[in-house]
C-alpha positions as CSV (number, residue, x, y, z in Angstrom):
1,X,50.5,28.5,71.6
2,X,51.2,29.5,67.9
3,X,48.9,29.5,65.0
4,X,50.5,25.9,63.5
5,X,49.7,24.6,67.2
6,X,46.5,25.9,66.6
7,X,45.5,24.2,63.4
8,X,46.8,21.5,64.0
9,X,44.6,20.9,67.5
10,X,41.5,22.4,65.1
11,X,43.1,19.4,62.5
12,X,42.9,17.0,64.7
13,X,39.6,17.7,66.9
14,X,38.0,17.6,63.1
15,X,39.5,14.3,62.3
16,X,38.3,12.9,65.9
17,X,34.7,14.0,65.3
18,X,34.8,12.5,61.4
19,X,36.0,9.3,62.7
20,X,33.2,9.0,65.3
21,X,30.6,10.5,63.0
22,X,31.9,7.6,60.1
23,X,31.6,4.9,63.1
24,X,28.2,6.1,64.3
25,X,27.0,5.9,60.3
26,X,28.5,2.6,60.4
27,X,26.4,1.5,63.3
28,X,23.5,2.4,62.2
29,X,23.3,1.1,58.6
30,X,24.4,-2.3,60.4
31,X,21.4,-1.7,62.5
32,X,19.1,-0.7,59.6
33,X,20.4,-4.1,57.3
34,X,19.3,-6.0,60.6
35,X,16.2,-4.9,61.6
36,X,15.1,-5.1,58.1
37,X,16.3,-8.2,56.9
38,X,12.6,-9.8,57.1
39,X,11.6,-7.7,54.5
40,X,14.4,-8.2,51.5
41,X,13.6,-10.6,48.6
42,X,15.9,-13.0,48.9
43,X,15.0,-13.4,52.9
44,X,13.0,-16.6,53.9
45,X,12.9,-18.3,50.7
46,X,9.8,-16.3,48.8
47,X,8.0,-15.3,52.6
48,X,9.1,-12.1,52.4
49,X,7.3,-8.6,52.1
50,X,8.7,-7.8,49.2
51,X,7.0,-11.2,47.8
52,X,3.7,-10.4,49.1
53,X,2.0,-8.3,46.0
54,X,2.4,-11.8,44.1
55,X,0.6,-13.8,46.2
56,X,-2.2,-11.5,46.5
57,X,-2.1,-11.2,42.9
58,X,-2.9,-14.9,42.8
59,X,-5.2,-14.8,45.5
60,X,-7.3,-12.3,43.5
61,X,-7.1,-14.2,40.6
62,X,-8.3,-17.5,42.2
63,X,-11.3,-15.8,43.5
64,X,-12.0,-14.5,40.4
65,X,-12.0,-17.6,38.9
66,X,-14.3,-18.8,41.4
67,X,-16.6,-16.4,41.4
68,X,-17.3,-17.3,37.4
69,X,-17.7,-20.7,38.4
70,X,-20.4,-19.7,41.0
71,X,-21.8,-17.3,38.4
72,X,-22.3,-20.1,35.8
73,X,-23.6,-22.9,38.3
74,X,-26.4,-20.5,39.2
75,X,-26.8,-19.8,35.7
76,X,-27.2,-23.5,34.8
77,X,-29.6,-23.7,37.9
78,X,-32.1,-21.0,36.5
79,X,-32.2,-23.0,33.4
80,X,-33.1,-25.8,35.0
81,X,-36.0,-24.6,36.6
């Protein structure tokens, strides 16, 4: 075995392991887009996670509207009595 033989078996052993390694990244980023499809913004029409910080946003604001309300109802109670 002479030293072309040599590199070319080193040449080729290299390419194998690229080629698996390139597949094996391929399979995993599939995997990854999958499992985590639930979580994108343009999954499930606005039900996403990603979607999630505005509807607590307005959750907080709608409380906070009604806790003025309940703020100016006791108000107008005091005065009453």
């Amino acid at each position: 075995m002479g030293p072309g033989e040599i590199v070319g078996l080193v040449v080729g052993v290299l390419t194998i392991i690229g080629i698996l390694l390139a597949a094996l990244g391929w399979f995993v980023k599939q995997k990854i887009r999958e499992f985590t499809y639930q979580i994108q913004p343009t999954a499930n029409g606005g039900k996403s996670l990603a979607d999630l910080h505005k509807k607590v946003d307005r959750v907080c604001d709608d409380i906070t509207m009604l806790k003025r309300a309940v703020i100016q109802i006791e108000d107008d109670i005091e005065e009453l009595r």
